[in-house]
C-alpha positions as CSV (number, residue, x, y, z in Angstrom):
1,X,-192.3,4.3,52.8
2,X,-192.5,1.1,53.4
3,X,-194.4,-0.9,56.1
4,X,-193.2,-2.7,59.0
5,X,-194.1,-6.0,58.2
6,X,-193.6,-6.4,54.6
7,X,-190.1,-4.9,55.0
8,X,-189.1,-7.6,58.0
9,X,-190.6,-10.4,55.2
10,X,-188.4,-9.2,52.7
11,X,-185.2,-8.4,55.2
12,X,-185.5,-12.2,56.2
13,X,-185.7,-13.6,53.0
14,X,-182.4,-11.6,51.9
15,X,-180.5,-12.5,54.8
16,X,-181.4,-16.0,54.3
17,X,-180.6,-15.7,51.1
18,X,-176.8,-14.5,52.3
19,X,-176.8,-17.5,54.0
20,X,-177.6,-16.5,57.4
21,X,-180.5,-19.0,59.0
22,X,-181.5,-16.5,61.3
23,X,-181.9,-14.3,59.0
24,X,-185.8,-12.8,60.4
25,X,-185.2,-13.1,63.9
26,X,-181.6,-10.9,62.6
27,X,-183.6,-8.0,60.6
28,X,-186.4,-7.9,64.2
29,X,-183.5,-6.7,65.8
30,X,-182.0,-4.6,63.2
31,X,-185.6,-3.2,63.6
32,X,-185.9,-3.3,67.2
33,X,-182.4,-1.1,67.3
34,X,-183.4,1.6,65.2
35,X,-187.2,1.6,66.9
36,X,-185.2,1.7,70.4
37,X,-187.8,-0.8,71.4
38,X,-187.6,-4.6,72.7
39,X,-187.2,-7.4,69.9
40,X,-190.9,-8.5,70.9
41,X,-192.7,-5.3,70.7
42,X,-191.2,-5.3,66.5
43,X,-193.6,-7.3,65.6
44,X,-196.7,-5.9,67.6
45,X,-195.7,-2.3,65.5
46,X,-196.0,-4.3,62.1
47,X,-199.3,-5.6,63.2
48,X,-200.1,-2.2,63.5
49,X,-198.6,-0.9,60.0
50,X,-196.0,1.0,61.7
51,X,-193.5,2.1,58.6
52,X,-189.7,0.5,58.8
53,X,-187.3,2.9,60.4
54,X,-185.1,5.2,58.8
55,X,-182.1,3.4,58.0
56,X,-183.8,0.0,58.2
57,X,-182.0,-1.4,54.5
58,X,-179.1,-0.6,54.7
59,X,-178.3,-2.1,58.0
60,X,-180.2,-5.2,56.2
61,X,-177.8,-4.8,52.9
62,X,-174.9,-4.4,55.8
63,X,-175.7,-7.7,57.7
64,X,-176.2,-9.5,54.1
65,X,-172.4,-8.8,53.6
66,X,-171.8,-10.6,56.9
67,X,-171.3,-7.7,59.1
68,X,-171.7,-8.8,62.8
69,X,-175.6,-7.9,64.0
70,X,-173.6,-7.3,67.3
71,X,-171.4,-4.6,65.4
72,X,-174.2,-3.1,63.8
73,X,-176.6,-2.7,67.3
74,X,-173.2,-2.3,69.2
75,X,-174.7,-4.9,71.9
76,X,-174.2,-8.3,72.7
77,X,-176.8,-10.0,75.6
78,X,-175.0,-12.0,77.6
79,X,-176.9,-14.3,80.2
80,X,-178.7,-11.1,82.4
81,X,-176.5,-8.1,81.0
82,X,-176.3,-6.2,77.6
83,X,-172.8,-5.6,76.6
84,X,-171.4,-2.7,74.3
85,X,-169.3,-4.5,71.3
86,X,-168.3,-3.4,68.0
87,X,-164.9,-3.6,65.9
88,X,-162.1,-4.6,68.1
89,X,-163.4,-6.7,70.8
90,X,-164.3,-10.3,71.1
91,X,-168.0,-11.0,70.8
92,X,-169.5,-13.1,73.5
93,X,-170.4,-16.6,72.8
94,X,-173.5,-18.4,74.4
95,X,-170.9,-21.4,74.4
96,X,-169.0,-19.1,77.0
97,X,-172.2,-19.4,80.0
98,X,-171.0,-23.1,80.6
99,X,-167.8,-21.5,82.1
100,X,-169.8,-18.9,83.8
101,X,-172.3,-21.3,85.5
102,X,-169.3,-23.4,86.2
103,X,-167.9,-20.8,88.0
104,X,-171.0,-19.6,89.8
105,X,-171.5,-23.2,91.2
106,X,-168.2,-22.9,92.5
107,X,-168.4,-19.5,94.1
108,X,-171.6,-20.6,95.8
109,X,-169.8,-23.2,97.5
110,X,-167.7,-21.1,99.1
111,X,-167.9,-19.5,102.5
112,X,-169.5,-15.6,101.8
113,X,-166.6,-14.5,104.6
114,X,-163.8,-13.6,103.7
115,X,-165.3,-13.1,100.1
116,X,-164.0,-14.9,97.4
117,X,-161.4,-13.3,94.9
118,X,-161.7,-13.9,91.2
119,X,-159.7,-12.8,88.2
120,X,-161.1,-12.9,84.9
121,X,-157.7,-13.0,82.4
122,X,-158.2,-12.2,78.6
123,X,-161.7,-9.9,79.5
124,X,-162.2,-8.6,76.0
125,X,-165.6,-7.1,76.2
126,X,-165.6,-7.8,80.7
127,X,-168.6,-10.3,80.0
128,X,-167.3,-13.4,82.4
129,X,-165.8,-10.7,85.0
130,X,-169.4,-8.9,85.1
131,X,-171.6,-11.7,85.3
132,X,-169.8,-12.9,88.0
133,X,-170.1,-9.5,89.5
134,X,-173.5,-9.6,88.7
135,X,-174.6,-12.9,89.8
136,X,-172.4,-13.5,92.9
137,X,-172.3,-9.6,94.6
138,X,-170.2,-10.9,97.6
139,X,-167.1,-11.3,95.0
140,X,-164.1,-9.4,94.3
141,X,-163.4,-9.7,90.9
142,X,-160.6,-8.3,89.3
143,X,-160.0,-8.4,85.0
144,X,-157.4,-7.7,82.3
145,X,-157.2,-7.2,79.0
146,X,-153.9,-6.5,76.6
147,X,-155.6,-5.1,73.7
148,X,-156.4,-1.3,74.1
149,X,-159.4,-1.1,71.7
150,X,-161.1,-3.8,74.1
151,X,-159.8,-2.5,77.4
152,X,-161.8,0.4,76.2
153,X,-165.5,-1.5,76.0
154,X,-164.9,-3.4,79.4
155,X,-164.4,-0.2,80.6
156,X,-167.2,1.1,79.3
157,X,-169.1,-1.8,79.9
158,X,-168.3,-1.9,83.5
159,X,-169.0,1.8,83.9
160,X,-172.7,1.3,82.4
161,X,-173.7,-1.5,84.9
162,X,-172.1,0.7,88.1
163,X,-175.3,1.6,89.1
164,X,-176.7,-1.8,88.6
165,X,-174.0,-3.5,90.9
166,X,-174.0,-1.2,93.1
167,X,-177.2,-1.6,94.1
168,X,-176.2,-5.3,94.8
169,X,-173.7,-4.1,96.9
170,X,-171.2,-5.6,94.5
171,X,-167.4,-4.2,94.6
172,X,-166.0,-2.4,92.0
173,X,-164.6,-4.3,89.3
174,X,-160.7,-3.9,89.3
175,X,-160.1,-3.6,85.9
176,X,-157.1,-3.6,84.5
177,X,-154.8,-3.1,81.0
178,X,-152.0,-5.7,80.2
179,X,-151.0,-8.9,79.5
180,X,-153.0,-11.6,81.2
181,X,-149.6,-13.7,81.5
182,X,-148.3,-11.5,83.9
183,X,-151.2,-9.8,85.9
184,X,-152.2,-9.4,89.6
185,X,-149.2,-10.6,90.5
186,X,-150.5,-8.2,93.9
187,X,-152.9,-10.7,94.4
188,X,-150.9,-13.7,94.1
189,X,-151.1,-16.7,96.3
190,X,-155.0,-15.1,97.1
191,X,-157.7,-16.2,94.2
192,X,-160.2,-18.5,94.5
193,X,-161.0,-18.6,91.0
194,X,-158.9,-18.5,87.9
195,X,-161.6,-18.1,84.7
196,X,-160.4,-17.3,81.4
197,X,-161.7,-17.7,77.6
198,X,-158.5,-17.1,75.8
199,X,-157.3,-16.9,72.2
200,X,-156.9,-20.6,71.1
201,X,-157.6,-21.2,67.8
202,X,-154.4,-22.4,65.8
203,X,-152.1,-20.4,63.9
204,X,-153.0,-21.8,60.4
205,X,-156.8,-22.3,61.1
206,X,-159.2,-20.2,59.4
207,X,-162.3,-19.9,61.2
208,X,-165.5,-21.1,59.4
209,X,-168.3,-18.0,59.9
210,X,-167.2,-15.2,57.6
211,X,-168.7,-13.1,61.0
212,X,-165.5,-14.3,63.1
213,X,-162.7,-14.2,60.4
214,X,-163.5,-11.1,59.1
215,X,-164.3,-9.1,62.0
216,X,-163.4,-10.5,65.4
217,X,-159.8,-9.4,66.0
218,X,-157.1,-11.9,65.7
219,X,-155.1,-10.9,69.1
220,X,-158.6,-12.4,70.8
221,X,-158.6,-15.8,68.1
222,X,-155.3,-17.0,67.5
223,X,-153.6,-18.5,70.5
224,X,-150.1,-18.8,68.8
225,X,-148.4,-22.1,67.7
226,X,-149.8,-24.7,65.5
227,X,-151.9,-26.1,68.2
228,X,-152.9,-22.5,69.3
229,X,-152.1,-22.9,73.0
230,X,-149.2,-20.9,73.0
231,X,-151.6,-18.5,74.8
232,X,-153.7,-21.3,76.8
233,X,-150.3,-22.8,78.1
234,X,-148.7,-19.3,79.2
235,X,-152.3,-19.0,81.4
236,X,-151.7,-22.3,83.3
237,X,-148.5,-21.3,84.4
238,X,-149.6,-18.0,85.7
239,X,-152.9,-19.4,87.5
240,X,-150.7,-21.9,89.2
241,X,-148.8,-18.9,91.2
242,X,-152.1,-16.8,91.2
243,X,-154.4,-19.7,93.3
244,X,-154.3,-20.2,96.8
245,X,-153.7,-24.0,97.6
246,X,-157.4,-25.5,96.8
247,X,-158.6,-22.6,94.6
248,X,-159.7,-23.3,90.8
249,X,-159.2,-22.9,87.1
250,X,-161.8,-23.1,84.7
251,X,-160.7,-22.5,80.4
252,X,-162.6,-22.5,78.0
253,X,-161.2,-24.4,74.9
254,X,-161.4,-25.4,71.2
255,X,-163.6,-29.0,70.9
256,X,-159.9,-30.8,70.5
257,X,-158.2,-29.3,73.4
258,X,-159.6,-30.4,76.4
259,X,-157.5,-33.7,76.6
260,X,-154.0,-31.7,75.4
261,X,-155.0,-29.3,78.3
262,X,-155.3,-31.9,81.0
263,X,-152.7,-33.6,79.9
264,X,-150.5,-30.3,80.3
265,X,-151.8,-29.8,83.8
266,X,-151.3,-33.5,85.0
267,X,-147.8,-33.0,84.0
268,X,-147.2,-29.4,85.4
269,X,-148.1,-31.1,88.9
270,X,-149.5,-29.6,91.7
271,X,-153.0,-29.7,89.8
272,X,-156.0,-32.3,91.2
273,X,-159.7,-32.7,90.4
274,X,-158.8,-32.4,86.1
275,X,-162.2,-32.7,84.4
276,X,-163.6,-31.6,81.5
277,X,-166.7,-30.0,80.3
278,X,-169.5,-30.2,77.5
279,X,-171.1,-26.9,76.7
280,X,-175.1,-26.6,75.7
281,X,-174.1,-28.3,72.2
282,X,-172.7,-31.5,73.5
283,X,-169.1,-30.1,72.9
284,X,-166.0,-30.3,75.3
285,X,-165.8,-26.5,76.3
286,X,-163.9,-25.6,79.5
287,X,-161.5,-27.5,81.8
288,X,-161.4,-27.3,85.0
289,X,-158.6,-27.8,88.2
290,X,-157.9,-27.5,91.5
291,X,-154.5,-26.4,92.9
292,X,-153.6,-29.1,95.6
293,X,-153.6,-28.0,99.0
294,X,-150.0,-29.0,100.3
């Protein structure tokens, strides 16, 4: 049997090979998965001449074919939490935190009494809804997903961090299945916050990474139309009648959309405060508005 470190030396070099740069810090947590142990304690064990796990190659031989790494652990980490993914559901995106601390500075700035309502529309996997949960515990947050296969992992997701936001004293997550279009329409005229990453990449685009057009599912991707805001668009009009008068919406969007989506809320009217939003990369990522108050 192979050693440890020999076998992450060689798993690096084929993944880079395959084209994917991060292709040693990918096979330390192929490694760290089948170990059950964290990424960092990998490479203490091949210090030590611990032999590579059972099963070690073939998840290597997988990833080279441009398998997600996400699909083949069945977690994603996003910001504090670690997420269950696999085929079906959405994969978060780091570019996704800017809407999240976005979001967080806005929560923070309002009053803790009554607490503030927020409805996460297109959940996928529930990462924005359970950060938020997380990371502000006087919320109510509420979430919808249409898909079923993805309804099913924010369920499960939310399920496995119960315990976690309980102990915050954070509400349950209302978690619901439909279309985001139509949704909560019980809580209309009563959210503070509006956040939403969904599908918006155009109809006759074809994503780049082999990762996202093979395997990401298209009902999360493609946001209908030939500017792929078929979806986008449908979401404005619904956060208009969700918001109380002064509450906000924050998007994230493709790097060419931001000034389409402002321009679509200027004209819609009763929107103020338009701006848009660089993610960690220097890219315009989320837009954000405020419903006017008369």
């Amino acid at each position: 049997m192979t050693d440890l470190g020999p076998a992450l030396r060689a798993a690096g070099a084929t993944l880079r090979a395959a084209g994917i740069d991060s292709g040693r810090a990918d096979a330390a947590r192929l490694a760290a998965h089948l170990l059950d142990c964290p990424v960092g304690e990998v490479e203490r064990l091949a210090i030590l001449g611990r032999p590579a796990p059972a099963g070690f190659t073939e998840l290597v031989t997988r990833r080279a074919r441009r398998e997600p790494l996400q699909h083949l652990t069945g977690r994603a980490p996003f910001r504090h939490l670690d997420l269950h993914v696999g085929p079906g559901v959405f994969v978060p995106r780091p570019e996704t935190e800017t809407l999240v601390d976005l979001a967080l500075t806005y929560l923070r700035g309002l009053p803790s009494a009554p607490p503030p309502r927020i409805v996460d529309l297109c959940t996928g996997s529930g990462a924005i809804a359970l950060t938020i949960a997380d990371e502000h515990p006087v919320a109510v947050v509420g979430a919808v997903e249409l898909s079923e296969a993805a309804h099913a992992y924010a369920r499960r997701n939310v399920d496995a961090h119960a315990d976690r936001l309980g102990e915050r004293g954070t509400p349950a997550i209302d978690l619901r299945r439909g279309d985001a279009s139509s949704s909560f329409l019980d809580w209309a005229g009563t959210i503070d916050l509006v956040a939403t990453n969904p599908p918006y990449i155009p109809d006759d685009a074809i994503p780049r990474d082999r990762e996202v057009r093979d395997h990401d599912p298209h009902l999360a991707l493609f946001g209908g139309g030939a500017d792929g805001l078929d979806v986008p668009r449908a979401l404005l009009a619904h956060a208009a009648h969700l918001l109380r008068p002064g509450g906000a919406l924050l998007m994230e969007h493709g790097e060419t959309q931001g000034q389409q989506l402002a321009e679509l809320l200027g004209a819609a009217g009763g929107w103020v405060d338009i701006a848009d939003h660089r993610d960690a990369t220097d890219r315009p990522r989320v837009i954000c508005a405020r419903r006017a108050r008369t």
